[in-house]
C-alpha positions in Angstrom: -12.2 -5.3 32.0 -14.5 -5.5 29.2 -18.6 -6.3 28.2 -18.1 -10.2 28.0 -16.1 -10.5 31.3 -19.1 -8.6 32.9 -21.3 -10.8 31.5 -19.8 -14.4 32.5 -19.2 -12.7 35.9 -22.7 -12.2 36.3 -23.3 -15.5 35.4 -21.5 -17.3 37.8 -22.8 -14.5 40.1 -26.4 -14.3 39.8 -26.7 -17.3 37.4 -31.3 -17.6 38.3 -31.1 -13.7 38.1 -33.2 -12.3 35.3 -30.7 -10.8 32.6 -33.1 -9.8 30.2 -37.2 -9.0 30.0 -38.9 -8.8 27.3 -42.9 -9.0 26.3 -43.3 -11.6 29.6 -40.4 -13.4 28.5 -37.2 -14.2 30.6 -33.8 -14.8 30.2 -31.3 -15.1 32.5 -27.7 -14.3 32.8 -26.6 -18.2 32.8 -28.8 -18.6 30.0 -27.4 -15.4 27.9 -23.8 -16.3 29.0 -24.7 -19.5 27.0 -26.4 -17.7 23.9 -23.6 -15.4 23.4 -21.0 -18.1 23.6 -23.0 -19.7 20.5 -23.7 -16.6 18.5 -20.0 -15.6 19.4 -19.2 -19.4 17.6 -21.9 -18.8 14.5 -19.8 -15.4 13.9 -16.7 -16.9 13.8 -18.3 -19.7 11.9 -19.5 -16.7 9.1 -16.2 -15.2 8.7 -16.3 -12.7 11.8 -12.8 -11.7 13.3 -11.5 -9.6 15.6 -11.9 -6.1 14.8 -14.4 -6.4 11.9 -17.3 -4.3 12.3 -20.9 -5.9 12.5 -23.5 -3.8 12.3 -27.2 -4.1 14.1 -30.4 -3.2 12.0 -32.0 -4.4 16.0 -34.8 -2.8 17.5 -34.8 -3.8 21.7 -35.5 -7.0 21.9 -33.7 -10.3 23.3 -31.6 -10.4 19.6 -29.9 -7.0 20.3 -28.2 -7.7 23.7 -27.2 -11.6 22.5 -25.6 -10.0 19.2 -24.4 -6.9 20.9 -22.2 -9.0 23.3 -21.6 -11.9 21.0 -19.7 -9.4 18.6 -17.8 -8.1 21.6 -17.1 -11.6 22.9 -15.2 -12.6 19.8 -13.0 -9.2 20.0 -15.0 -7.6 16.8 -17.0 -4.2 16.6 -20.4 -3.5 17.2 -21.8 -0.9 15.4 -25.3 -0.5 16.2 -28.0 0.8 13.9 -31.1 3.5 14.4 -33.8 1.7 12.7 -35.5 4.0 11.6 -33.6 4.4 9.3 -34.3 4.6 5.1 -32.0 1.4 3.0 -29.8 4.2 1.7 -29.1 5.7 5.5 -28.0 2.3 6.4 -26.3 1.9 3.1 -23.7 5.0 4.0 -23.5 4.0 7.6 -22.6 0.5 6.4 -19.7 2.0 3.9 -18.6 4.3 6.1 -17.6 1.9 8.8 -16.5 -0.5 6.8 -19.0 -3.3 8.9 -18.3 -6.8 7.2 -22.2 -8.2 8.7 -25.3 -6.5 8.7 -27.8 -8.3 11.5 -31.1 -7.2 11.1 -35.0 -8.0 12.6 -37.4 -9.6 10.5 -39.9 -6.3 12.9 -37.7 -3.8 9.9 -36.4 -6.1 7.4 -38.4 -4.5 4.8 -36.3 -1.3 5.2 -32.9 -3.1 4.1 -33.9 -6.5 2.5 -32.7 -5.4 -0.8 -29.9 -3.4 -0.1 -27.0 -3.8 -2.5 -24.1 -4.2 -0.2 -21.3 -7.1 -0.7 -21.6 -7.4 3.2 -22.7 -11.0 4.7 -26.7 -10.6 5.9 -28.6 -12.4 8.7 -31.9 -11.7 10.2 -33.9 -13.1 12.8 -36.5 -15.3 11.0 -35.9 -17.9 8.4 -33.0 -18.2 6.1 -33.9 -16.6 2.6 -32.0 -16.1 -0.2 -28.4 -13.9 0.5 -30.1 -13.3 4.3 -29.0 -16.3 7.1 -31.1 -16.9 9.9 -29.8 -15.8 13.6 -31.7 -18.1 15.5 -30.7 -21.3 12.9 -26.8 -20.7 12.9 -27.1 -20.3 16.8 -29.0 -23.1 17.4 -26.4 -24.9 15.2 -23.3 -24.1 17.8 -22.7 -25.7 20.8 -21.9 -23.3 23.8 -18.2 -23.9 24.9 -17.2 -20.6 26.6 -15.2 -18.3 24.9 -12.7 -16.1 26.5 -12.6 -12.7 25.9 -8.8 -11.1 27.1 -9.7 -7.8 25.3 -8.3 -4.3 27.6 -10.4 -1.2 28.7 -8.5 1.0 25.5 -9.4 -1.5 23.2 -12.3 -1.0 20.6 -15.5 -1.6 21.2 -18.2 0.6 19.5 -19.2 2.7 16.9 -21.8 5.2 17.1 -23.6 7.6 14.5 -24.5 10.7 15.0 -27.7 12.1 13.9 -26.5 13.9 10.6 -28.4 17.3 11.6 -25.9 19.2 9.8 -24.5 16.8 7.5 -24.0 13.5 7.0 -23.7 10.9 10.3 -19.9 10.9 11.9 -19.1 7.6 13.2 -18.1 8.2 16.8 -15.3 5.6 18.0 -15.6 4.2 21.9 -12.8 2.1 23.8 -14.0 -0.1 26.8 -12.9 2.5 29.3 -15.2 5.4 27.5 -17.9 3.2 28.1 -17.5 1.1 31.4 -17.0 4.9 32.9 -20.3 6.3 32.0 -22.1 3.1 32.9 -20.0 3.5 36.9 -21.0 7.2 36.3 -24.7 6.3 36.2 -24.7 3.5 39.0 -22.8 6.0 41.3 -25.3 8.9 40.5 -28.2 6.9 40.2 -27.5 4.0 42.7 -28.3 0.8 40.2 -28.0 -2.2 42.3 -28.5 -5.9 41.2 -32.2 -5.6 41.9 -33.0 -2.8 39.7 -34.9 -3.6 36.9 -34.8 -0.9 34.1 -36.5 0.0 31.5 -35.3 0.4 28.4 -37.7 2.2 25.5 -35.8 4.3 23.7 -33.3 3.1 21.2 -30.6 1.6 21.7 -28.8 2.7 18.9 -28.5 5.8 20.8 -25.4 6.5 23.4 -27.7 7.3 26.4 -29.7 4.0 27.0 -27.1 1.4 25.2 -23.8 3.2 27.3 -25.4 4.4 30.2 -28.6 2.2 31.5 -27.9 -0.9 29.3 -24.2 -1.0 30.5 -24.7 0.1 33.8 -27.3 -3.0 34.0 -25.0 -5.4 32.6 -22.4 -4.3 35.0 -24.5 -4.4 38.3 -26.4 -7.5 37.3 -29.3 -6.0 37.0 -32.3 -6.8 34.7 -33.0 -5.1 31.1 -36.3 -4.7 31.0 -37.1 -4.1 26.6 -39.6 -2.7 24.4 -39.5 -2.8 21.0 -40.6 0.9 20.8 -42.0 3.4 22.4 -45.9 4.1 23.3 -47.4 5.2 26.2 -49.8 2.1 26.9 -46.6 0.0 26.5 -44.7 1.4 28.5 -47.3 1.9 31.7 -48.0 -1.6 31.2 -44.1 -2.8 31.2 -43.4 -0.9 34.1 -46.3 -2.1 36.2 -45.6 -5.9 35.0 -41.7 -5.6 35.2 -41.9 -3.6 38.5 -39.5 -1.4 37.0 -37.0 1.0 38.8 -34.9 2.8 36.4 -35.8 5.0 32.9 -34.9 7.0 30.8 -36.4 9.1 28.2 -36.8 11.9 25.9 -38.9 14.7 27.5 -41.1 13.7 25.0 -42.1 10.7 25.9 -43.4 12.0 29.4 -45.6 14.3 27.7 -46.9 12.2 25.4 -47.5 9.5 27.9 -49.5 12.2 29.8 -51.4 13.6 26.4 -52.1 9.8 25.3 -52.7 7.7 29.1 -53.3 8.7 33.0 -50.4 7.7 34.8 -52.0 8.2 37.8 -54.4 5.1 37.5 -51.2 2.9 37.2 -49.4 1.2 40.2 -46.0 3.0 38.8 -44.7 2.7 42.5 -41.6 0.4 41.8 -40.3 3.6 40.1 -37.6 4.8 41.8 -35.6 7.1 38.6 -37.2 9.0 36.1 -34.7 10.5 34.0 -35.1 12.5 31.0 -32.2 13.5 28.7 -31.8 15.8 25.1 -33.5 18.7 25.7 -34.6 20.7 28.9 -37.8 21.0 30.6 -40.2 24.2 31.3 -41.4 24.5 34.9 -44.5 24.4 33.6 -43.9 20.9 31.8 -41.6 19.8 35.4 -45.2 20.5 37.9 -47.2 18.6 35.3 -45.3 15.8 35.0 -44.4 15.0 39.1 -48.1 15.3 39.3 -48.3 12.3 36.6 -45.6 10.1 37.7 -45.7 10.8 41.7 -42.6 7.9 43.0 -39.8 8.3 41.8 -36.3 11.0 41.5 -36.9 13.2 38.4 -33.4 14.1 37.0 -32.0 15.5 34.2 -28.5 14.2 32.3 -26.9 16.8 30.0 -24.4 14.8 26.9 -23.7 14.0 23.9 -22.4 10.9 22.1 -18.8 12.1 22.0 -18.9 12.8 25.9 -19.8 9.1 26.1 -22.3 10.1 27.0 -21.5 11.9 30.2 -21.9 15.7 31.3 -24.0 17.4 34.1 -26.7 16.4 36.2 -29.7 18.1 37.4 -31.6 16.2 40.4 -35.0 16.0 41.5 -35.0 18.6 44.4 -33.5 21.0 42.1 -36.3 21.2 39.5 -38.2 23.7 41.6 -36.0 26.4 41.3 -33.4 25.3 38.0 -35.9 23.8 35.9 -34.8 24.7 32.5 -31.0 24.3 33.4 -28.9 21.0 33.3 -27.7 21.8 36.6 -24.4 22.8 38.7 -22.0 19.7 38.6 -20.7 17.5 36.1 -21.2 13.7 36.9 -18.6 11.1 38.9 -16.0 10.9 36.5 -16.4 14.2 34.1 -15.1 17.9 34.3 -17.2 20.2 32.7 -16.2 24.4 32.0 -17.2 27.1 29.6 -14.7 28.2 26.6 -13.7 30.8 24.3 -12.9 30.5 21.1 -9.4 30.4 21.9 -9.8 27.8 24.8 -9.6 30.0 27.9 -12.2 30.6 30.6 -15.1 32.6 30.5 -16.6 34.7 32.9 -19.8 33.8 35.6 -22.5 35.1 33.3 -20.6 35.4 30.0 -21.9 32.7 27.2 -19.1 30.6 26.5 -18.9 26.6 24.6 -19.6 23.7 26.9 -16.7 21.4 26.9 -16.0 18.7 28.8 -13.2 16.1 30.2 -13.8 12.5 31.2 -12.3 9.2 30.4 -15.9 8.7 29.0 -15.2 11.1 26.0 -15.1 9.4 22.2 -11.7 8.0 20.8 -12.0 9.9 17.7 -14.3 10.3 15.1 -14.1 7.1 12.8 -11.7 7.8 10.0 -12.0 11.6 10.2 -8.7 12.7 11.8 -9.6 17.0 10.7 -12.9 16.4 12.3 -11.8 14.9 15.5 -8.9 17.6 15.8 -11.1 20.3 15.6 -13.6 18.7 18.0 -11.4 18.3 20.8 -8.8 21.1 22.4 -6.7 19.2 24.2 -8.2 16.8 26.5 -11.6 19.2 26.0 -14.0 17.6 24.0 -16.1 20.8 22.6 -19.5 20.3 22.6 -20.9 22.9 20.3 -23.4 24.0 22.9 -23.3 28.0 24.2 -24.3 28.3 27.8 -23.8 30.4 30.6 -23.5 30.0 34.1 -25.8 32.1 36.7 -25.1 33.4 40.1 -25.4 30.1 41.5 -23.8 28.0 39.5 -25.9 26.1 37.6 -25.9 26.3 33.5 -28.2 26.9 30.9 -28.0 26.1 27.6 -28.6 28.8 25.2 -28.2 27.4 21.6 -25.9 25.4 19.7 -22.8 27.3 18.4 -23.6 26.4 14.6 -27.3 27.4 14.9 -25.9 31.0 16.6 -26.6 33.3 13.9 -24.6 36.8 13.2 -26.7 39.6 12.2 -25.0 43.3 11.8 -22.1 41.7 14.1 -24.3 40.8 17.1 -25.2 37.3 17.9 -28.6 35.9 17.8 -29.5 32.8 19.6 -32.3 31.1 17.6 -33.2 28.7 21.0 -34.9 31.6 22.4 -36.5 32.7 20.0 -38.3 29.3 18.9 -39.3 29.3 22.8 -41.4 31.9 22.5 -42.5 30.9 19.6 -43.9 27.4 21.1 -45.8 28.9 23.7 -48.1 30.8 21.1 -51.7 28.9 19.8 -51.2 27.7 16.8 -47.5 27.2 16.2 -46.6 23.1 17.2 -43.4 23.4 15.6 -40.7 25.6 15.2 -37.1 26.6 14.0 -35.9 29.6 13.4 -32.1 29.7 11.2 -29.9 32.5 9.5 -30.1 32.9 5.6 -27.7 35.6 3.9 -27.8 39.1 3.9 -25.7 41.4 1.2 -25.4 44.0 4.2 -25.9 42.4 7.6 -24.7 39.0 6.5 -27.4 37.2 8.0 -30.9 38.0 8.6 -33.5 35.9 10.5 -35.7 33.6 9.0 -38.6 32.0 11.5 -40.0 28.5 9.8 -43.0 27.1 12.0 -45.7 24.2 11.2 -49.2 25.3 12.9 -52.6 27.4 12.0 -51.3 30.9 13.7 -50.9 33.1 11.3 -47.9 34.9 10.4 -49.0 38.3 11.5 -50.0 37.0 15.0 -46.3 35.5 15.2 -44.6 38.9 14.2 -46.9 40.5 16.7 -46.0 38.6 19.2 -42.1 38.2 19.0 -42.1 42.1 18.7 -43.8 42.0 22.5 -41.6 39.8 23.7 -38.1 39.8 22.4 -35.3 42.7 21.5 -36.3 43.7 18.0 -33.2 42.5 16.6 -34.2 39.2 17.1 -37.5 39.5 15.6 -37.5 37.4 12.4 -37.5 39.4 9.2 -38.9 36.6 7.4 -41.6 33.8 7.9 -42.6 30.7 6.4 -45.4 28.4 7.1 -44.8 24.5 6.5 -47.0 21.6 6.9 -44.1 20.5 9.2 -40.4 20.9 9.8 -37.9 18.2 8.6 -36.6 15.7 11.0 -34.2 12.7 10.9 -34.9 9.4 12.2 -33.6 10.5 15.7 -36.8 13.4 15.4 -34.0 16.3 15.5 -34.8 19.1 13.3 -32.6 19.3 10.1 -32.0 22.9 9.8 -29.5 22.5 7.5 -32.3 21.2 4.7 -34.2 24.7 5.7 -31.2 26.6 4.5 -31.0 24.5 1.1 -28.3 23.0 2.3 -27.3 18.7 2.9 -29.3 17.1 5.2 
């Protein structure tokens, strides 16, 4: 099984069934069935084989899912794009992958129109000088079906990672890694043919192209897409679309509830809310069930090597876990906490998350050291210290390069920085490890925000062991960030970013 059989199965199946939704516009899966078959045909007609890569410089909109499974159609890789990203970002990603096509939107042209790369160019609006126009050569093709006979270990995908601590790894996906996260997510999160979801957040990212993107394709349901992210936007897409199904960054909860009232919206279609990449206070949980009253609220715990697949936590268990990522893996993943040797740890001991699933990566693209050291046996290490309480459930203490080591006891910067976002006048925070000639590291705190250093200090020392009390502090307009909005901790030690 693969992306296009999917497709033209839907579109025999549910051929008057919307595919795609976008801005009051419809398409549906007869009619994308056809659009792929003639993008698949302008590819082919450019140069495009199986196996090259083609990269998308593609925000959500109708272009993105025609390209995305044109590429796949024709047996070639798809190597989707964050674009927010600067020229020279794109640049790398574009070397490193070795992409032969670079397909980009005339909504972010500006950000790679004169990028010096040998690699064919097409965008979405007119033809103009080295850059072909999508909808032209498309339009130009007639739309003969094309079969598809690629297997579930074949390759599909290539995802970057966000570069927090270096630069991006390209993370390699057969068909199987991702048709089992997307059957992870319809189990878990019951997707039917007459869901509708929403899809906001990038999908350049693993989370809404692998799991709500895919599991839609494969269900037959409609993708409901926004160019970006804003709060009016997406209250008004969901009441329009009668959406069922979305997924977020916590972050896009709270702003919706800093920016709009979701409580004077008819949000009643809702039937998922999910939130993924960072946890959520009980504080934060009450306010926003208040806001967004229909619907499951539910955790998902991954990363992009995991697929991304690895625990859930539901709805009902907010009111006593929230804060944790919850007490099971998924349908289809394994999920246990490490040493550094590999073996078990203890109920209440911190240990690495690691986790097993048919979902996890291939290998990191052309980094065969990397990928070794990433995975111990069928393990995929996530690089994420938690423990596990008296009832199971885990919580995620910091990430295993952020830990820092300070007179031989560890230091987990994660807690530290959450007490430090709950005093007025620090919005952002990070705290990191710089070097010591005794201890070997000592703790730096870096925060943007008007409190002033002493009223930090003051209290930390209430509230924390005093060896974790930063020894140092610096105040910053605000912290660095990459386009994914991850802090780059690395370019606060001096280091690559």
């Amino acid at each position: 099984m693969n992306t296009s059989e999917l497709l033209a199965r839907n579109a025999r199946k549910y051929p008057k069934q919307d595919a795609v939704a976008f801005q009051g516009d419809r398409i549906t899966y007869s009619l994308l069935d056809k659009l792929v078959n003639k993008f698949g045909s302008a590819l082919r007609q450019k140069g495009i084989h199986a196996e090259d890569k083609v990269a998308l410089f593609l925000p959500n909109t109708p272009e993105f899912a025609v390209a995305y499974l044109a590429v796949q159609r024709i047996g070639a890789i798809v190597v989707p794009v964050n674009v927010k990203l600067t020229g020279e970002e794109v640049l790398y990603i574009l070397e490193d992958s070795g992409a032969k096509m670079l397909i980009a939107h005339e909504m972010v042209i500006e950000s790679v129109r004169n990028i010096e790369s040998p690699v064919l160019k097409m965008k979405t609006g007119g033809k103009t000088g080295e850059w072909d126009s999508f909808w032209e050569l498309l339009e130009e093709q007639k739309d003969t079906p094309i079969e598809c006979h690629l297997k579930e270990d074949d390759l599909s995908t290539i995802l970057y990672t966000s570069g927090t601590t270096g630069k991006p790894k390209g993370v390699l996906f057969t068909y199987r890694s991702i048709l089992n996260v997307a059957t992870m997510i319809n189990i878990e999160m019951e997707v039917k043919p007459e869901s509708r979801i929403l899809l906001s957040m990038p999908l350049s990212h693993s989370a809404p192209l692998h799991l709500f993107f895919m599991a839609g394709l494969m269900t037959g349901s409609a993708l409901v897409l926004t160019p970006t992210f804003a709060p009016d936007l997406f209250l008004d897409t969901i009441e329009r679309e009668r959406a069922t199904h979305f997924f977020g960054a916590p972050v896009a909860y709270l702003t919706t509830m800093q920016m709009a009232d979701p409580r004077e919206r008819d949000l009643s279609s809702m039937e998922w809310w999910v939130y993924g990449g960072a946890p959520l206070s009980p504080k934060e949980v009450h306010a926003i069930k208040q806001a967004f009253p229909s619907g499951n609220l539910t955790c998902v715990y991954g990363l992009t090597e995991a697929g991304p697949s690895g625990t859930l936590l539901f709805d009902e268990e907010h009111k006593e876990k929230a804060g944790s990522i919850g007490h099971r893996a998924p349908w289809g993943t394994e999920i246990r906490l490490i040493d550094e040797t590999g073996g078990s740890v203890s109920q209440g001991e911190v240990g690495e998350i690691a986790l097993r699933g048919e979902g996890n990566m291939r290998e990191y693209y052309r980094k065969t050291h990397e990928t070794e050291e990433v995975f111990a046996g069928e393990w995929l290490r996530t690089g994420d210290l938690a423990m596990q309480d008296e009832d199971g459930y885990y919580w995620v203490i910091d990430r295993k390069k952020d830990m820092i080591i300070s007179g031989g006891v560890n230091i987990y910067p994660k807690e530290i920085e959450n007490v430090m976002l709950e005093i007025e006048g620090v919005n952002e925070a990070a705290v990191i490890g710089i070097p010591h000639p005794e201890w070997g590291e000592t703790v730096k705190a870096v925060y943007a925000g008007a409190a002033e250093e002493e009223k930090v200090r003051s209290v930390l020392e209430k509230r924390i062991a005093s060896y974790k009390v930063p020894r140092i502090y610096e105040q910053v307009t605000e912290l660095p960030r990459n386009a994914s909005g991850k802090i780059l901790k690395q370019a606060l030690k001096g280091g690559e970013s």
